[in-house]
C-alpha positions in Angstrom: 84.4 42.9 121.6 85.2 45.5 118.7 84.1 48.7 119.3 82.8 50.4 116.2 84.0 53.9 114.8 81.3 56.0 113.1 82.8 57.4 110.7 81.9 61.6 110.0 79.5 61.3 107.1 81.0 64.1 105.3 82.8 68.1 105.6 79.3 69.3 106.4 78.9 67.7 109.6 81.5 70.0 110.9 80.7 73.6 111.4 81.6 75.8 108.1 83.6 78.9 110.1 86.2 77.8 113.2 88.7 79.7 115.0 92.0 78.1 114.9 92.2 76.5 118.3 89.0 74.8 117.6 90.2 73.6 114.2 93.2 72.1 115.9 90.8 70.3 118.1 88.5 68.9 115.5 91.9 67.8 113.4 93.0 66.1 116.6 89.5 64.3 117.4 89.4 62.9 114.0 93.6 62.0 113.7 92.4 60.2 117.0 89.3 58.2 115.1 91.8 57.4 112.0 93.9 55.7 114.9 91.4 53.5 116.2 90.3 52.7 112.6 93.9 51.6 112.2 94.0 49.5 115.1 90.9 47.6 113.9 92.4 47.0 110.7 95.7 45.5 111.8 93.3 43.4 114.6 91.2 42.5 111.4 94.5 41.8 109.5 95.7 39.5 112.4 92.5 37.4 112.6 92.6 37.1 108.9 96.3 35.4 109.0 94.8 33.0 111.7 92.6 31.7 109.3 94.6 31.6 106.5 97.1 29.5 108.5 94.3 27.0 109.5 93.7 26.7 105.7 97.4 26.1 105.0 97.3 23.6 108.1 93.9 21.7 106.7 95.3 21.6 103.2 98.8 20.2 104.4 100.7 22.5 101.9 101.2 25.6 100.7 99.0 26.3 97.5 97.2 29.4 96.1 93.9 29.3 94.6 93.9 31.5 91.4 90.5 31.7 91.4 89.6 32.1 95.0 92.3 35.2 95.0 89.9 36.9 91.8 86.7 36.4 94.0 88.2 37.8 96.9 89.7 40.4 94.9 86.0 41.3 92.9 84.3 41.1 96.2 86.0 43.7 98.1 85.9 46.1 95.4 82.1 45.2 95.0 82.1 45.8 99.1 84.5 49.5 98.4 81.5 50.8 96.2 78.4 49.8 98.6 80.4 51.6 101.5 81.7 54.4 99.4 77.9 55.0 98.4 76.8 54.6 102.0 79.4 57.0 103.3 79.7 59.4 100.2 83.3 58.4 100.4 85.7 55.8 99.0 88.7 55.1 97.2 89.5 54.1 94.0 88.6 50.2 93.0 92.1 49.6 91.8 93.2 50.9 95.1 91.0 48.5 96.8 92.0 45.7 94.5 96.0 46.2 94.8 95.5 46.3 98.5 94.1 43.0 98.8 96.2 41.3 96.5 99.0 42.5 98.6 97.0 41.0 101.6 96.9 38.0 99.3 100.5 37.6 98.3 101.5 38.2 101.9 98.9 35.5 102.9 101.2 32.7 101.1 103.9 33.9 103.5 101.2 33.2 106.3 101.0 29.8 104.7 104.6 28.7 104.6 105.6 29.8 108.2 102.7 27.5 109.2 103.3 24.9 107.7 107.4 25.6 108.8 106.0 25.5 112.4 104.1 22.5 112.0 106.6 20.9 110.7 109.3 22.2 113.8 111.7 24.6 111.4 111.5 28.1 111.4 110.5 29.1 107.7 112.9 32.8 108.2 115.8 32.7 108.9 118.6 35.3 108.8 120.8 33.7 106.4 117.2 32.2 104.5 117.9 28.5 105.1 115.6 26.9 107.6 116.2 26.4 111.3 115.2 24.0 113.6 113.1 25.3 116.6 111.9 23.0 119.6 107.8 22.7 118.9 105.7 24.9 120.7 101.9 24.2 121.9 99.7 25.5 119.2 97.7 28.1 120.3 94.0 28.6 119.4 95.0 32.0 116.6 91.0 32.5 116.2 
């Protein structure tokens, strides 16, 4: 189970005036929440590889989807400004959108090692030619 962060809605949630230790504490408290929001996002970004290496197992090759990579690509800058306006804060759409493209391009990666394991060769090598590796059971990734 994911435990949800509630993020501080904005600077005014915090008292205006602070003595120095307390500051130091507040800084700390929310360094600490920026952690855990970290974690969930690598945890998010690990489930979301899972999938995307069932899809490159179902399709039986690797093979991007022009198309599917704008709507992705639309739809989380369409999902950045909901949130920003929900939580007065945000970042910039072409931000958003070069993050997920990145997530994208990285996801083809995803789909060749998968395929490279399902086919018993190891898709990185040191030297970059393939390697043979014994198979292992496939474990359940979602």
């Amino acid at each position: 189970m994911t435990r949800r962060v509630r993020p501080s809605r904005g600077p005014e949630d915090e008292a205006e005036v602070a003595s120095p230790d307390e500051m130091a504490s507040r800084i700390d408290r929310a360094r600490l929440e920026i952690d855990a929001i970290d974690r969930a996002i690598v945890r998010q970004l690990a489930i979301r590889a899972g999938v995307v290496a069932k899809i490159a197992r179902i399709r039986g090759a690797e093979r991007r989807d022009p198309k599917r990579e704008r709507e992705v690509v639309r739809n989380a800058v369409r999902f950045n400004r909901r949130t920003a306006r929900k939580y007065r804060f945000g970042y910039p759409d072409g931000l958003v959108a070069d993050i997920f493209k990145v997530i994208l391009k990285a996801g083809g990666a995803v789909q060749a090692e998968a395929l490279a394991l399902e086919k018993g060769i190891r898709a990185r090598s040191g030297d970059g030619r393939p390697r043979r590796v014994r198979r292992r059971r496939r474990e359940k990734l979602v």
